[in-house]
C-alpha positions in Angstrom: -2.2 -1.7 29.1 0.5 -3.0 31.9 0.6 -6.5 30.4 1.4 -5.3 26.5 5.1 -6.3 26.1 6.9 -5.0 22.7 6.9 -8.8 21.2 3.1 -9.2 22.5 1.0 -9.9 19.5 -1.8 -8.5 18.2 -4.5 -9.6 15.4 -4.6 -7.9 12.3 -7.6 -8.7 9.6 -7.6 -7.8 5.6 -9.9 -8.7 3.1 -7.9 -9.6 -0.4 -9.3 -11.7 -3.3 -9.5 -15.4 -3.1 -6.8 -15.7 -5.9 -4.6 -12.8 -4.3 -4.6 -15.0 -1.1 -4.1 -18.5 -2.5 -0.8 -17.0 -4.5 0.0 -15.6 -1.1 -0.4 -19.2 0.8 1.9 -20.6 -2.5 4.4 -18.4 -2.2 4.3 -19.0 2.1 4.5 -22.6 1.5 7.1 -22.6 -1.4 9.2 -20.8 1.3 8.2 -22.8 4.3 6.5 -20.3 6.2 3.0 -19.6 7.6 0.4 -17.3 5.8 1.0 -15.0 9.3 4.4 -15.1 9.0 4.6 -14.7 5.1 2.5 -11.6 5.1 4.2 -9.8 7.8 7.5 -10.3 6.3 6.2 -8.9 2.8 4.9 -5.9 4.6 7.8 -5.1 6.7 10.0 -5.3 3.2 7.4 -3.5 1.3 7.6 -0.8 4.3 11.6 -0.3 3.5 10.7 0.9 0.2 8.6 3.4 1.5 10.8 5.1 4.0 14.5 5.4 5.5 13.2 4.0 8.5 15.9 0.6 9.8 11.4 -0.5 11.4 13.3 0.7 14.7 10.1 0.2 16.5 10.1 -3.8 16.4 12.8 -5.5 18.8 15.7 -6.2 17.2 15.6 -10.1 17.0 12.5 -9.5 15.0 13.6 -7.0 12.9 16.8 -8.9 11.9 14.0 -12.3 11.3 12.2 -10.0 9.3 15.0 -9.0 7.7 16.5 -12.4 6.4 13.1 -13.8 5.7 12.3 -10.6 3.3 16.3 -11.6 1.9 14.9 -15.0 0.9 12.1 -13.8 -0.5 13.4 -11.3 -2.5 16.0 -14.3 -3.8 13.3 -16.5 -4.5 11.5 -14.3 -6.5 15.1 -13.2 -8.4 15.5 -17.1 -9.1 11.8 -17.4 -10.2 12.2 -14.3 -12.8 15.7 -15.7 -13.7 14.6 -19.4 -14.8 10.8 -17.8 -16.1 12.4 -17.0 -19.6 15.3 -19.8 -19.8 13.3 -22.6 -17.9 16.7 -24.2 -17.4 19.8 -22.7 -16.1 22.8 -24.5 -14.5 23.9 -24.0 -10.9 26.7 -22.0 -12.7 24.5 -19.9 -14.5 22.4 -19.2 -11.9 25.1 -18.5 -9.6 26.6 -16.1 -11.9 23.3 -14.4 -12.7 23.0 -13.7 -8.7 26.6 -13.0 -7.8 26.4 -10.7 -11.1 23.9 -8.4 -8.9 25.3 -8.6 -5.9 29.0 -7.0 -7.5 26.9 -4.3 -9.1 25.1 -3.9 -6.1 28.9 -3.7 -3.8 30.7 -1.6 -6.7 27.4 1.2 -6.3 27.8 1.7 -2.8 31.1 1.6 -2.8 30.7 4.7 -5.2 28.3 6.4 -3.2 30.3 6.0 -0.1 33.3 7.2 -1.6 31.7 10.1 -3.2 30.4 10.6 0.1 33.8 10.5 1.4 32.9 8.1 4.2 35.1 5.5 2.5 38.2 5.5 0.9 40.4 3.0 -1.3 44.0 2.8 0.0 46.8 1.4 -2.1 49.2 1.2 0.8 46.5 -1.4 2.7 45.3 -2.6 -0.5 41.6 -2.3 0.0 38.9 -0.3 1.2 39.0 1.5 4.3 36.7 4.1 6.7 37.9 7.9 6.0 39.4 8.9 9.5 36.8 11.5 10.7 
């Protein structure tokens, strides 16, 4: 089809539960999206788990939207499970709680790329730098 463009749209239709789709349209408006846009973004981050694929085949504007909107989603949710058993935590506490992850989460691949020997920690320039390939 000559007028298909690779940000043309198309329609997609799913049948889900009446409950399944009014926690969907909560969640969409709790993060100020539309339904469209809320399922489309849990699908393309739901698709990352299931493959190595960077979703090359959207454009890369959309891909990087995608990308950022999954990010906020997947915060949102942290935030929600943080506060769930607390029901109150500072801005200190949470902060900590979500920094905490994101330090395990640098120090891990930090590990694997160094164990990958991709990256290496030099002394001299006192941090991390690319191995020289």
């Amino acid at each position: 089809m000559a007028d298909e463009t690779p940000t043309s749209r198309k329609s997609v239709k799913t049948y889900i539960p009446a409950y399944q789709k009014e926690a969907w349209q909560d969640h969409a408006d709790d993060l100020d999206m539309s339904q469209s846009e809320f399922v489309r973004t849990m699908v393309q981050a739901g698709r990352r788990h299931f493959s190595d694929e960077d979703l090359s085949e959207q454009p890369a504007s959309e891909s990087q939207s995608a990308s950022s909107a999954s990010e906020q989603i997947e915060l949102t949710e942290q935030i929600r499970q943080l506060l769930e058993p607390h029901q109150v935590l500072t801005w200190e506490e949470l902060v900590e709680e979500v920094i905490g992850d994101l330090e395990r989460d640098l120090e891990e691949s930090l590990d694997e790329l160094q164990e990958a020997n991709v990256v290496k920690y030099s002394g001299r320039d006192g941090g991390y730098r690319l191995v020289d390939t």
